[in-house]
C-alpha positions, -999 to +999 in steps of 0.1 A: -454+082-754-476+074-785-454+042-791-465+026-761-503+017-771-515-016-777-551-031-780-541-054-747-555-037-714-520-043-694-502-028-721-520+007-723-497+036-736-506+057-697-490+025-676-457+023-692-458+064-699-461+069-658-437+039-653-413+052-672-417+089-659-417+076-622-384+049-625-362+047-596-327+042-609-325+014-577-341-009-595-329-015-627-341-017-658-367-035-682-352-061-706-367-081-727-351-112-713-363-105-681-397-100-697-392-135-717-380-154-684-411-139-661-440-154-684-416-187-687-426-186-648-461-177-651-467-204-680-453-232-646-481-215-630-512-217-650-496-252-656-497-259-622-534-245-618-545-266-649-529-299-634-546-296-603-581-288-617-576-317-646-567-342-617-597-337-602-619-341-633-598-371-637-608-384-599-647-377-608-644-351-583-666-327-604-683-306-579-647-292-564-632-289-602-662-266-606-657-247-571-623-242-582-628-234-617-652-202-606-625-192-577-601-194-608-623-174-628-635-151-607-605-145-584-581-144-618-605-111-631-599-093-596-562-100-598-559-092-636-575-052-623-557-051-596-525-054-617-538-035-644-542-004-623-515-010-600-485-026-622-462-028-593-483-054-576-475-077-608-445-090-593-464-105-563-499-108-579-487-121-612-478-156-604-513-159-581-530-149-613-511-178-633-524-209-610-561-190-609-559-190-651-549-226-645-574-237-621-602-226-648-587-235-682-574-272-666-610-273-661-624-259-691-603-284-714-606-317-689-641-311-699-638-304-736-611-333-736-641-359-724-665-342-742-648-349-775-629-381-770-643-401-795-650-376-822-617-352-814-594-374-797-567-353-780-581-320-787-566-301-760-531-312-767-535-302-805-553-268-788-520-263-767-497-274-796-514-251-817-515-221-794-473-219-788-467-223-828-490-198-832-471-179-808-437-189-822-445-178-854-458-144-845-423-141-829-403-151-856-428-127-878-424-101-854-384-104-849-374-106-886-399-076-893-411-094-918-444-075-902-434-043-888-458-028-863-469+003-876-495+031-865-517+019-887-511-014-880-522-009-846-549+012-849-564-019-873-558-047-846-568-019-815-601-016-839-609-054-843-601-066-809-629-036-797-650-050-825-646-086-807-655-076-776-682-055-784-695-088-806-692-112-775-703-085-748-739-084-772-743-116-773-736-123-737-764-097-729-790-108-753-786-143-737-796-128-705-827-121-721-830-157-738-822-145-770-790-168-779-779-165-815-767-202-830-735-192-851-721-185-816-725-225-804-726-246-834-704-259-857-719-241-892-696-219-919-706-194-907-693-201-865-664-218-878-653-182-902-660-161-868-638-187-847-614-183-877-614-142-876-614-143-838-581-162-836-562-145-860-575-109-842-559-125-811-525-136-825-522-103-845-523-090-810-492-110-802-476-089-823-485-054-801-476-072-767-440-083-781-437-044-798-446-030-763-420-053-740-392-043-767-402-007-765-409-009-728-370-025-725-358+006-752-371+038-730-357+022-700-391+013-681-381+001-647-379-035-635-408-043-621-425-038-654-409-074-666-436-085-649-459-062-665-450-073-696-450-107-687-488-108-675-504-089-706-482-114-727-502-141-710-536-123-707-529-129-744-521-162-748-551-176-721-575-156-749-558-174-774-555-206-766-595-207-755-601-193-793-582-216-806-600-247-788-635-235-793-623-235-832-613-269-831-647-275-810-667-263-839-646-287-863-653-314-840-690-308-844-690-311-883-680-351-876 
C-alpha cells in the first residue's frame, strides 16, 4: 500500500491500508464523487461557523467571538485526532469539525478584515478568492497530469511540509521563552519569500490529497472513507487559506 502516503496526517498510507483490508462489502464503495460532494458539505459548514463568529465581531460582541473562536480552535484539534485515529467517526465528527474551523477562521479574518480596512480593503475576500483558484488550478494541474504525482514527487512535498512544521513548531517554542524572531510578523523580503514558500508547500499538497481520494476510490476503500477524504481535503484547504491571508497581511504592511 506504498501508493497510499501523503504528507497530510488524515491521509497516512496505514488508514486507508487497514480501511481497505477491513471493507465490508455492505457499505459500498469510495468514489471520488462522493469524496467531492462530502467536502462541498463540509465547506457549508466552516461557512456556517465563520458567519456566526463574523456576526458577532460585526455586533461588537468581542469577548463571545473570542470564547468561540478558542472553543473552535481547541475543540476543532480534538475532533481533527479523533478522526484521524478513528476514520469511521468522520462521517458524524466531520461536519462538527467544519462549523468549529468556522467559528475560529470567521474570527480570525473579521479581525484581519478591520484590521486592514483602509490599507487592504477586502482582504479576506481576495484571501477566499485566492484560496479556491489556487485550489482549482491544482485540480486542473492534477487531472490533466500535467503534474503527475510521483514517488519522488511526494517524498519532496512529505519533506517540506515536515520542514514547515518543524520551522513554525521552533519558533512557537522560542517565543515561550521571549525570544520572537521578526521575519515571522513583519512585512520584510525576507517574511514575505517565507509566506511565499509556505503557500506554495501547502497547495503542492493539494496535489497528494486529490492523488490519495482517486487512489482511495481505485482499491475500492469502503464508503465511509468519502468522508475521510473529504476532511484531510479540508484540513488542507483551512492551512491554506490562513497562509494565504497572512501573505497578503505582510503585503498589506509594506503600504
Amino acid at each position: 500500500m506504498a501508493l497510499f502516503k501523503s504528507s497530510n496526517p488524515a491521509m497516512s498510507e496505514k488508514v486507508f491500508g487497514n480501511a481497505t483490508q477491513q471493507y465490508d462489502t455492505t457499505e459500498g464503495v469510495m468514489t471520488v464523487a462522493g469524496s467531492a460532494g462530502k467536502f462541498a458539505f463540509l465547506l457549508l459548514m466552516v461557512m456556517a461557523g465563520a458567519f456566526y463568529s463574523w456576526s458577532l465581531y460585526a455586533k461588537s460582541e468581542i469577548s463571545q467571538m473570542q470564547t468561540w473562536m478558542m472553543v473552535g480552535a481547541i475543540a476543532g484539534f480534538i475532533c481533527a485526532m479523533i478522526i484521524s485515529f478513528k476514520p469511521k467517526t468522520a462521517k458524524y465528527i466531520a461536519p462538527l469539525y467544519g462549523i468549529l474551523e468556522g467559528l475560529f477562521l470567521g474570527g480570525v479574518s473579521a479581525v484581519f478584515n478591520d484590521m486592514f480596512a483602509q490599507s487592504y480593503p477586502g482582504i479576506v475576500m481576495q484571501a477566499v478568492g485566492l484560496t479556491f483558484a489556487v485550489a482549482v488550478s491544482m485540480l486542473a494541474l492534477y487531472a490533466f497530469r500535467i503534474i503527475k504525482v510521483t514517488d519522488k514527487l511526494r517524498s519532496v512535498i512529505i519533506s517540506a511540509t515536515v520542514g514547515v512544521l518543524l520551522f513554525y513548531g521552533i519558533a512557537m517554542i522560542l517565543s515561550l521563552f521571549h525570544v520572537n524572531l521578526p521575519f515571522m510578523y513583519n512585512s520584510s523580503a525576507l517574511g514575505i519569500g517565507i509566506s511565499l514558500v509556505v503557500v506554495a508547500i501547502a497547495a503542492l499538497n493539494l496535489l497528494l490529497d486529490f492523488d490519495m481520494i482517486e487512489r482511495g476510490s481505485q482499491m475500492g476503500a469502503p464508503k465511509y472513507m468519502e468522508w475521510y477524504g473529504a476532511f484531510g481535503l479540508l484540513v488542507t484547504m483551512v492551512w491554506l487559506y490562513m497562509e494565504i491571508l497572512r501573505l497578503l497581511s505582510r503585503f498589506a504592511g509594506r503600504k
